[in-house]
Backbone as CSV, one residue per row, in Angstrom:
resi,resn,N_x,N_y,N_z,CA_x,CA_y,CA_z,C_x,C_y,C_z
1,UNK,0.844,-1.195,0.000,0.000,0.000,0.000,0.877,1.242,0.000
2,UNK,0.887,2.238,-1.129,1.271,3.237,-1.185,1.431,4.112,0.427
3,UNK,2.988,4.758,0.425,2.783,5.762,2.265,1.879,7.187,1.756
4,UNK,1.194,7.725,2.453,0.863,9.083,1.637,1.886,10.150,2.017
5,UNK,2.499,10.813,0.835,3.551,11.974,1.393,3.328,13.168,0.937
6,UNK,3.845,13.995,1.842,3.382,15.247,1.883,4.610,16.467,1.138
7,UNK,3.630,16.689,0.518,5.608,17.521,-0.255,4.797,18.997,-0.146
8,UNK,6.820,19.303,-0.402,6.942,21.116,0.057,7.719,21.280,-1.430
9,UNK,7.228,22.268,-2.277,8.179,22.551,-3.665,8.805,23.474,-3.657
10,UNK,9.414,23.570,-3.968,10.304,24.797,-4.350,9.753,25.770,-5.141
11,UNK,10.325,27.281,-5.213,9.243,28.180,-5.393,9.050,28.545,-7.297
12,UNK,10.095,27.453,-7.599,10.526,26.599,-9.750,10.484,25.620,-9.319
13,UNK,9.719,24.452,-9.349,9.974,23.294,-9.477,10.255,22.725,-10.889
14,UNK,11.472,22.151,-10.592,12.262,21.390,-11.764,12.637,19.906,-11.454
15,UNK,12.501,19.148,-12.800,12.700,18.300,-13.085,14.096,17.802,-12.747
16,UNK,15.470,18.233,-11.963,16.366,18.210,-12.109,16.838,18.461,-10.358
17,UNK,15.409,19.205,-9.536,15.956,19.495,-8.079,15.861,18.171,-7.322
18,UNK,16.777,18.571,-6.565,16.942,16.995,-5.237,15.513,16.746,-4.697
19,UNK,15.472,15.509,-3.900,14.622,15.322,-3.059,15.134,15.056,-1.710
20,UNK,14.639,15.746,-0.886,15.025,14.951,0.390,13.292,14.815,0.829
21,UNK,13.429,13.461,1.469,12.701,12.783,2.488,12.405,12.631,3.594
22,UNK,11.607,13.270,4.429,12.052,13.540,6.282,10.726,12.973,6.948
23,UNK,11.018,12.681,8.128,10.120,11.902,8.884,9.990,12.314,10.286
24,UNK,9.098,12.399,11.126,9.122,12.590,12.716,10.279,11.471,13.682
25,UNK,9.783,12.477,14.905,10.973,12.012,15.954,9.516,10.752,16.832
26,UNK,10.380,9.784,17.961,8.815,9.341,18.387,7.512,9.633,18.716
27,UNK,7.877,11.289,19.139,6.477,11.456,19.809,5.427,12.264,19.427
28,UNK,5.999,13.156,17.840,5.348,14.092,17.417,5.430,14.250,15.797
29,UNK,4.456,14.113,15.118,3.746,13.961,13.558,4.615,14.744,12.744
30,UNK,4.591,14.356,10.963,5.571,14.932,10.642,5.078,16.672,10.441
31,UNK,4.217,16.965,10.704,3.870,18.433,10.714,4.247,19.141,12.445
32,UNK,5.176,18.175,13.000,5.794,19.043,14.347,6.217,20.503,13.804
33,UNK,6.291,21.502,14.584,6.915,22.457,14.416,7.972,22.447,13.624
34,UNK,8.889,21.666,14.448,10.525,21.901,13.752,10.381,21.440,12.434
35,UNK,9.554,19.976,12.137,9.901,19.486,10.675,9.212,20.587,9.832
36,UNK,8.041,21.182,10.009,7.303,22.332,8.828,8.516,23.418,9.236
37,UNK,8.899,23.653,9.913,10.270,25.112,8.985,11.056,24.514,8.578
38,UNK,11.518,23.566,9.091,12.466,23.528,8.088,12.346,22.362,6.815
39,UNK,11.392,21.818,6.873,10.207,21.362,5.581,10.110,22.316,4.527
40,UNK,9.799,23.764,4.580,8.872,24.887,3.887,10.626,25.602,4.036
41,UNK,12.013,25.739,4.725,12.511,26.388,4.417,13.549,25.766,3.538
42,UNK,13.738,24.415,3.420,14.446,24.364,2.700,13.794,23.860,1.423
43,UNK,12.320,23.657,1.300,11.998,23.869,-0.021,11.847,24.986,-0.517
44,UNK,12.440,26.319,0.107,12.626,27.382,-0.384,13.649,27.896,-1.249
45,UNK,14.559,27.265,-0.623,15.835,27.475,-0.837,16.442,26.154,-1.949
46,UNK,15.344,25.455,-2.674,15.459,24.865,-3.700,15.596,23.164,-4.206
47,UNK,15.023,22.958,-2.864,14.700,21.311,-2.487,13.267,21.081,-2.445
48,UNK,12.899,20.035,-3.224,12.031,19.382,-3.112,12.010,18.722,-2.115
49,UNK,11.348,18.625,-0.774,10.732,18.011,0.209,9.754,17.020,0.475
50,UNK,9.831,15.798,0.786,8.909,15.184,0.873,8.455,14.880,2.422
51,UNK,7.831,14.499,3.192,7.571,13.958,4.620,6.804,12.766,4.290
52,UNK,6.695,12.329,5.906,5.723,10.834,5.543,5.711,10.579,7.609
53,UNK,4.672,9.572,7.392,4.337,9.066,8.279,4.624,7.756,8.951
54,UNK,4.964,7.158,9.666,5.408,6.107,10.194,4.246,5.363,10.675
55,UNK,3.586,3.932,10.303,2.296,3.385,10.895,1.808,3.748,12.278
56,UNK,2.031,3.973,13.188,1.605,4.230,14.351,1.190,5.244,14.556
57,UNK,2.255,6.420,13.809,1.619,7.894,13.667,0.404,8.090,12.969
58,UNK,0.544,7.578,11.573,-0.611,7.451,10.820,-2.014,7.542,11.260
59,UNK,-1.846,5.682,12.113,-3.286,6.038,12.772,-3.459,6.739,13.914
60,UNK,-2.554,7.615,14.353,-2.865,8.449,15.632,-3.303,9.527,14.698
61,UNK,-2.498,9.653,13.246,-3.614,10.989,12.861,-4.898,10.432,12.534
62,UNK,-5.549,9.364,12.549,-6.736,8.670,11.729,-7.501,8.817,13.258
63,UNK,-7.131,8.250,14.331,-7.916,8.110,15.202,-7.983,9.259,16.708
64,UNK,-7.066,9.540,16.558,-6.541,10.427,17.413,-5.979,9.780,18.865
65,UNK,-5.702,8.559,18.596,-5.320,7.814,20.007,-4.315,7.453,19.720
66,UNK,-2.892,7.737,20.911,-1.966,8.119,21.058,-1.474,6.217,20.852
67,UNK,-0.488,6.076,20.626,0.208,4.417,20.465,2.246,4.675,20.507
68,UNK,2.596,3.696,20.997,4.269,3.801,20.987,4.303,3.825,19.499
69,UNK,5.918,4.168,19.663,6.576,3.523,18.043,6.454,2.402,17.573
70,UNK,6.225,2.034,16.228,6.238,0.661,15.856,7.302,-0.353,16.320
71,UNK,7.803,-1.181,16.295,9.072,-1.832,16.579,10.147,-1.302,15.393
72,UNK,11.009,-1.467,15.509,12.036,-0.968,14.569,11.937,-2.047,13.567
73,UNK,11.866,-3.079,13.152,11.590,-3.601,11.634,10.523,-3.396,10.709
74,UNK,9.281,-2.344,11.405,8.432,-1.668,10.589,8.929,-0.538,10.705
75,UNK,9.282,-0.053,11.087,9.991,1.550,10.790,10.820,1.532,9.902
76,UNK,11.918,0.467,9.578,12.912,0.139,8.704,12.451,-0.356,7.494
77,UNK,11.183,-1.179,7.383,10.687,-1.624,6.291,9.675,-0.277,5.746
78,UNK,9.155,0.629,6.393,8.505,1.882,5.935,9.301,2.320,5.324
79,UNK,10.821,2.927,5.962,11.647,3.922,5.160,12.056,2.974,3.856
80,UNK,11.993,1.224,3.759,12.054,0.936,2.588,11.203,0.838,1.564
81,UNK,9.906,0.885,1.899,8.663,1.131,1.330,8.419,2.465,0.662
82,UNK,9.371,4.009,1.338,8.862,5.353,0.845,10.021,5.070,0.177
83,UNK,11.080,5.194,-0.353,12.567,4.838,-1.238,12.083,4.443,-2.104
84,UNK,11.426,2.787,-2.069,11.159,2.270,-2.838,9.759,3.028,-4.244
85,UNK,9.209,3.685,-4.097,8.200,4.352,-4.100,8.775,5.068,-5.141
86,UNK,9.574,6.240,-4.248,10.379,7.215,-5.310,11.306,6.697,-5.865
87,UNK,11.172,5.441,-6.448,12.106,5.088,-7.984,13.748,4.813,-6.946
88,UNK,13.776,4.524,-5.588,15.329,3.889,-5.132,15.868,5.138,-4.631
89,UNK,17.511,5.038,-4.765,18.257,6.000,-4.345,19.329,6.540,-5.281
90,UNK,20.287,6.066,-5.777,20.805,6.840,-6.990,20.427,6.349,-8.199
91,UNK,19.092,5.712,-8.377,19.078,5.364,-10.192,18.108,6.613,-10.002
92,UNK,17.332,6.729,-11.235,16.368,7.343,-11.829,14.999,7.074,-11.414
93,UNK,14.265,7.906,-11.035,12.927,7.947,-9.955,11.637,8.166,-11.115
94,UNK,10.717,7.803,-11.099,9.613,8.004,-11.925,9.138,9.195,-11.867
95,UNK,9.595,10.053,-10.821,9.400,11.560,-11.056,10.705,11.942,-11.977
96,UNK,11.258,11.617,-11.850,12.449,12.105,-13.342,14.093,12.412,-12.285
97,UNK,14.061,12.478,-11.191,15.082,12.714,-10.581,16.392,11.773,-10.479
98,UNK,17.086,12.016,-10.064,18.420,10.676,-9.925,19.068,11.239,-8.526
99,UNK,18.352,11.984,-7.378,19.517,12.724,-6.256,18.041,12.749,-5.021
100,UNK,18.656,11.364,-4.094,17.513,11.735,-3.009,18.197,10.859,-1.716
101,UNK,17.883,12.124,-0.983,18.350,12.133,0.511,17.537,11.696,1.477
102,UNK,17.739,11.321,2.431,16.826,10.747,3.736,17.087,11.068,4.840
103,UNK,15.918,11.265,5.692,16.580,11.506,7.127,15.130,12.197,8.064
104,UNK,15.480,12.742,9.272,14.163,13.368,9.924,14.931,13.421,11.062
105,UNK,13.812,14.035,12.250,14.055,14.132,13.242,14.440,12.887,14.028
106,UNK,15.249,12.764,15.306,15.412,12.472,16.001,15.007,10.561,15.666
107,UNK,14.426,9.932,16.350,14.220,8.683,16.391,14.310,8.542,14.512
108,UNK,13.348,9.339,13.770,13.054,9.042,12.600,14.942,9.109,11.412
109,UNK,15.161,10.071,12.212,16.607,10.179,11.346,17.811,9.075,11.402
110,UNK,17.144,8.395,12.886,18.031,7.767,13.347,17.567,6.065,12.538
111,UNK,16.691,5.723,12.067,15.807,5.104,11.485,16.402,4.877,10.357
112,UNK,16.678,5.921,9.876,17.004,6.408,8.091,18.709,5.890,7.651
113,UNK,19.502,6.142,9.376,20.635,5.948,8.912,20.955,4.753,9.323
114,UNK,20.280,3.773,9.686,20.457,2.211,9.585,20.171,1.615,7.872
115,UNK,19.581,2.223,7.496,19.062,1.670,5.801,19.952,2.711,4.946
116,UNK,20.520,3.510,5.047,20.939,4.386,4.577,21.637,3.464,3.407
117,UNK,22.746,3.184,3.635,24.012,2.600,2.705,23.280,1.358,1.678
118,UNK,22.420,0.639,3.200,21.906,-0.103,2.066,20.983,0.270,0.725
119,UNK,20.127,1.749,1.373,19.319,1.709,-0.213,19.678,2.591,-1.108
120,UNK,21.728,3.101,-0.996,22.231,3.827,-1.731,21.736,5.002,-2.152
121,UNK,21.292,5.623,-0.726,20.761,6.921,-1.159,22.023,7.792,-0.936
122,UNK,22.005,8.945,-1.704,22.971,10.272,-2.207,23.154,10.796,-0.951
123,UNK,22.295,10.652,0.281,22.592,11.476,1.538,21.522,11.505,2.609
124,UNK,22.382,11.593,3.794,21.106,11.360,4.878,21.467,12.691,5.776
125,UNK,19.962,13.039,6.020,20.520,14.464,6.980,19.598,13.801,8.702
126,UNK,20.089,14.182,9.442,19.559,13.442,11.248,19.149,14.824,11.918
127,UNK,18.118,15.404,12.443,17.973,16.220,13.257,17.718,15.925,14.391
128,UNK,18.790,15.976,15.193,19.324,16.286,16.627,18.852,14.432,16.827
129,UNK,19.913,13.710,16.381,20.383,12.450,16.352,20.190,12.078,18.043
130,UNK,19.567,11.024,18.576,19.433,10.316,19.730,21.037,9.427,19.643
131,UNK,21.967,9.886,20.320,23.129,9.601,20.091,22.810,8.400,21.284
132,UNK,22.394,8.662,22.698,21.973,7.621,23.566,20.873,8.593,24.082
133,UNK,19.791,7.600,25.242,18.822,8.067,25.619,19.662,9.188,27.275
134,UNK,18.599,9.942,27.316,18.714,10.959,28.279,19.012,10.741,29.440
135,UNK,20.216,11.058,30.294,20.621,10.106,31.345,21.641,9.110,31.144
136,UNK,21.133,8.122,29.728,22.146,7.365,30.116,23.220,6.935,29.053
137,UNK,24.354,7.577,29.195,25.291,7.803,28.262,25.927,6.661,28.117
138,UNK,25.815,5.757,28.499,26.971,4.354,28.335,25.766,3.488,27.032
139,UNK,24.529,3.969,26.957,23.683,3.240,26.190,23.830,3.637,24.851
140,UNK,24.462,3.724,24.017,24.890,4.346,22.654,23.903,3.313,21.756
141,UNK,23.862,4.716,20.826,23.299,3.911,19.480,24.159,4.389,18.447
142,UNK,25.565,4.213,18.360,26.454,4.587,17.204,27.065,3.710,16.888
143,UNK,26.922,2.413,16.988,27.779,1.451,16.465,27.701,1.422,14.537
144,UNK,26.775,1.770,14.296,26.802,1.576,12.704,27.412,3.220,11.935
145,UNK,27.302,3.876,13.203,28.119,5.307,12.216,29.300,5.322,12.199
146,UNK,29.744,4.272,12.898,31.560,3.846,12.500,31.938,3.287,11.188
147,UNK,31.058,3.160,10.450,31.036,2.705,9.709,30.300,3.135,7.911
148,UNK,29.685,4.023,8.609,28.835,4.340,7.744,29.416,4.954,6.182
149,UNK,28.567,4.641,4.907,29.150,5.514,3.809,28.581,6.236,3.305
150,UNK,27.589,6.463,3.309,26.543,7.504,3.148,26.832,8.668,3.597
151,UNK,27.617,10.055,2.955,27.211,11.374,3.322,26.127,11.585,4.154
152,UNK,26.331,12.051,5.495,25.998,12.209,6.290,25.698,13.852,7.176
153,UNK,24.553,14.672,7.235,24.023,15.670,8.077,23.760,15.343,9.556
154,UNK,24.473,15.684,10.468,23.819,15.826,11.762,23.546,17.069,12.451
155,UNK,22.585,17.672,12.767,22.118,18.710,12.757,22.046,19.294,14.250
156,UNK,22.772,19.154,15.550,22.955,18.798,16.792,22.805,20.366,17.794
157,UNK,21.821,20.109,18.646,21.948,21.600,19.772,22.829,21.142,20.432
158,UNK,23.664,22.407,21.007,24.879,21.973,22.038,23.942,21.570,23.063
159,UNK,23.159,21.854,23.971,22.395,21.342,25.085,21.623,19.946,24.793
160,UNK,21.767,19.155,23.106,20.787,18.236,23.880,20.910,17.287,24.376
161,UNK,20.324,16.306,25.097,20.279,15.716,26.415,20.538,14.455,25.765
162,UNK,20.207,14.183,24.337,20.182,12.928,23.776,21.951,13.049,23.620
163,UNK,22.590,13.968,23.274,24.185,13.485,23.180,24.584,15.404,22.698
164,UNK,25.549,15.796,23.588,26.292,17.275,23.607,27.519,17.155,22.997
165,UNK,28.281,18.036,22.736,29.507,18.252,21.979,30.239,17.284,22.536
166,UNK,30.485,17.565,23.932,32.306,16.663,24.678,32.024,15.209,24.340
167,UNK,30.635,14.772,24.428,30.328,13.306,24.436,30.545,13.037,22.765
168,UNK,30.102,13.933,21.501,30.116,13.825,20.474,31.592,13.439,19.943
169,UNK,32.196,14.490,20.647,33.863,14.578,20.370,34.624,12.986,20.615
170,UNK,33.940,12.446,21.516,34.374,11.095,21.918,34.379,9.672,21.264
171,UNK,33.360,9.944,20.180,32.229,8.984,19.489,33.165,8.605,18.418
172,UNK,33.724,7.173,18.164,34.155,6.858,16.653,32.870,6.948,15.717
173,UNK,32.801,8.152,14.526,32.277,8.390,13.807,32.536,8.454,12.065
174,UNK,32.243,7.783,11.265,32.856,7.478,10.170,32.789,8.990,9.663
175,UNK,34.374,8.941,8.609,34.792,10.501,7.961,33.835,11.148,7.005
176,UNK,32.204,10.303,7.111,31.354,10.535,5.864,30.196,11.360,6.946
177,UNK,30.649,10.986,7.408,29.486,12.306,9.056,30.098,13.347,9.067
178,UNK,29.120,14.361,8.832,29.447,16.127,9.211,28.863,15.978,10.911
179,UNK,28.866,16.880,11.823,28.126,17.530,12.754,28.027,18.989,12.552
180,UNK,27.003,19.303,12.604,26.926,21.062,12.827,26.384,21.233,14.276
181,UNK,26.656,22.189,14.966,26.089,22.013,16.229,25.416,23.429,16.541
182,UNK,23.705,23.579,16.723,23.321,24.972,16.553,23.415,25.199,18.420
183,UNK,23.819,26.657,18.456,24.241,27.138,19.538,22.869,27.455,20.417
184,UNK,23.370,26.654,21.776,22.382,26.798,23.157,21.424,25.793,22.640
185,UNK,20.923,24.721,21.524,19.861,24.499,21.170,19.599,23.273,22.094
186,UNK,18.321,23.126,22.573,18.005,21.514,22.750,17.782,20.956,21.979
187,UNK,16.859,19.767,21.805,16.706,18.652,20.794,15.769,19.019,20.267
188,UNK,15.507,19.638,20.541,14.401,20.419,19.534,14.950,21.834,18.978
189,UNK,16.138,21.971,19.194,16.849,23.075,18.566,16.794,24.695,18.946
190,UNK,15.672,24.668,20.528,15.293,25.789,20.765,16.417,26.399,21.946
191,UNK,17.154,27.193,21.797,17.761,27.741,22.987,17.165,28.534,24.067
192,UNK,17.807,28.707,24.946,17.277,29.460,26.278,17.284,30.961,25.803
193,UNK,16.015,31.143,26.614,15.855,32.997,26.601,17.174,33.940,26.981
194,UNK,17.875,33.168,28.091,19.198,34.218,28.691,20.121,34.171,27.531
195,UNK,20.291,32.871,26.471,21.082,32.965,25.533,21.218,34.270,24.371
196,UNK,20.198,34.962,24.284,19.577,35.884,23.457,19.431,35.227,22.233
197,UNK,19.172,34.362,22.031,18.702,33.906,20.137,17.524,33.074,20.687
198,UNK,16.890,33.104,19.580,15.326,32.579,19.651,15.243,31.671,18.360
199,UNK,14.594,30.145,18.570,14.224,29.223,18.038,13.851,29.576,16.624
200,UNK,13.797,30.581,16.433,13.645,31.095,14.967,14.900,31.108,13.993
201,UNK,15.449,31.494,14.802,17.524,32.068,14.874,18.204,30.443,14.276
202,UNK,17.697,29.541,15.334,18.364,28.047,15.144,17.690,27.276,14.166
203,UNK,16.350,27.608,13.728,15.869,26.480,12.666,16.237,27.462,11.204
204,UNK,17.000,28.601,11.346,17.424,29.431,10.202,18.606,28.771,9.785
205,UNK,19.434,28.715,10.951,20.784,28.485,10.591,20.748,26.983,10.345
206,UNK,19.855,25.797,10.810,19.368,24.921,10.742,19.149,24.422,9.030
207,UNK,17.930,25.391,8.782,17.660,25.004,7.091,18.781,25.877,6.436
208,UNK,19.595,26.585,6.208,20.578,27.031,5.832,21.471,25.830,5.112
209,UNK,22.117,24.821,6.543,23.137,24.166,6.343,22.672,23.295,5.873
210,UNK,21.072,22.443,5.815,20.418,21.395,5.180,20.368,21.548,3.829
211,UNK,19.488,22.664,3.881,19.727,22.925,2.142,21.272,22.823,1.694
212,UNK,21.995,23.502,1.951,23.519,23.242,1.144,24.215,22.162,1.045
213,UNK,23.600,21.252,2.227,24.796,19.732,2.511,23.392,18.920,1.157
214,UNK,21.958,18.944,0.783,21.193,18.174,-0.117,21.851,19.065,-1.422
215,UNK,22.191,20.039,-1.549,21.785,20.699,-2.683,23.402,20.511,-3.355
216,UNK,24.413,20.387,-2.790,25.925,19.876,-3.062,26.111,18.542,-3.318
217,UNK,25.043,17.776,-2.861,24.915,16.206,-2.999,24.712,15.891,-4.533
């Protein structure tokens, strides 16, 4: 069964612009705040955007009753189901393209870069990557970015709780991972009021560096 996806165009859509693909974090739809700016800003700035839904979310938008994440082999078989859809990863897509990226927030990005290599997509971007859960830092989920070959976006607030700079700095991370790290941000990219920049400030500089790391791909 077809995923239904939600696209953001660019303000020329051409036969020739990238796609990137983005998805929610566990607990919030792909129309969260953070994913629509920077959904709508970097299809501004000349990316075709797509989003999508993960089964569980789906029917929480169908029914309105709240459910965990799927297990991770339907989350993994979804992101192979929306790939598969748009014509793969570097051949030629039935929309006419040959350049498409993957990735999303948090749980969802983190999702994207387990299948990544395998479905030879051009690039994966992670917003604010669950490096380990909150608290407990010995619980890592980076064993496969040691490895990884897939051009790689990580899109990281220095404050968030899921994994901060010193701990980042520590991490064997394959030479195909960027980090950008937006200043004061949590995991949701919003900094503190005493910082003087406002959540507007960080999902700017945010779709800025997204667009350029899809649009160089």
């Amino acid at each position: 069964m077809p995923i239904a996806l939600r696209w953001d165009e660019p303000p020329a859509a051409a036969s020739a612009a990238p796609i990137l693909v983005l998805t929610h974090g566990a607990g919030g739809p792909m129309d969260d705040p953070v994913l629509e700016a920077i959904a709508r800003g970097v299809a501004a700035a000349g990316v075709r955007v797509a989003r999508f839904e993960f089964p569980y979310m789906a029917a929480r938008r169908a029914d309105g009753k709240r459910r965990p994440p799927d297990r991770q082999p339907v989350l993994l078989d979804t992101w192979r189901a929306v790939v598969a859809e748009l014509g793969g990863g570097g051949g030629a897509s039935p929309l006419g393209h040959r350049d498409l990226a993957i990735g999303g927030k948090s749980m969802g990005g983190r999702m994207a870069s387990l299948v990544a290599d395998e479905l030879g997509v051009r690039g994966l971007v992670c917003l604010g990557y669950p490096f380990h859960p909150p608290g407990k830092p010995t619980q890592l989920r980076t064993a496969h970015l040691a490895t990884l070959r897939t051009p790689a976006l990580i899109v990281q607030g220095t404050r968030d709780p899921f994994g901060g700079p010193e701990e980042v700095a520590g991490y064997a991370l394959a030479s195909s991972i960027r980090v950008v790290w937006i200043e004061d941000g949590d995991h949701g990219l919003a900094p503190r009021r005493a910082s003087g920049r406002t959540r507007a400030q960080n999902l700017e500089v945010a779709v800025r560096v997204v667009a350029g790391f899809v649009r160089e791909r």
